[in-house]
C-alpha positions, 0 to 999 in steps of 0.5 A, spaced: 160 860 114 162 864 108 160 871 104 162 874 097 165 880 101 168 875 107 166 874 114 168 880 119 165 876 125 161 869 128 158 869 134 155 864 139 150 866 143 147 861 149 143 860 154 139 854 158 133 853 156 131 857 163 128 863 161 130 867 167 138 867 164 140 872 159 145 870 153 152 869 154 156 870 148 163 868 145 166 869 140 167 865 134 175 863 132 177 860 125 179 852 125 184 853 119 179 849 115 175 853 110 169 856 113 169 852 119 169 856 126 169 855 133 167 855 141 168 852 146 162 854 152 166 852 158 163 846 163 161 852 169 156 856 164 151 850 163 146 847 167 146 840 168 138 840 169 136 845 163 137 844 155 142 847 152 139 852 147 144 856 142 145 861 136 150 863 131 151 870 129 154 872 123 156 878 120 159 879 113 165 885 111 159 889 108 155 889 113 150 885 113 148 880 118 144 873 119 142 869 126 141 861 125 136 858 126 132 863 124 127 865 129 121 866 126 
């Protein structure tokens, strides 16, 4: 991800495909590659049985935000 004014932050969003479940969210961290982040959603937090289904989340220094995909 990057912005003009920089990225304030990036955010996972996840769940499996269950829609009884709500999101769970984790923070993204730079990997000292330009523009690259990353998650690690730990083993516990997923269900074999279900799809795993993500969003990402971002938010620049001027305020404005985006999700990925984008819902429509």
């Amino acid at each position: 991800m990057a912005d003009p004014s920089g990225v304030k932050w990036v955010r996972l969003r996840y769940r499996s495909v269950s829609q009884r479940e709500d999101y769970q969210t984790l923070p993204m961290q730079p990997t000292g590659e330009k523009d690259t982040y990353q998650a690690v959603v730990p083993g516990e937090q997923t269900v074999p049985q279900w799809d795993f289904m993500y969003l990402i989340a971002v938010m620049d220094n001027a305020g404005n935000g985006r999700v990925f995909p984008e819902v429509s």
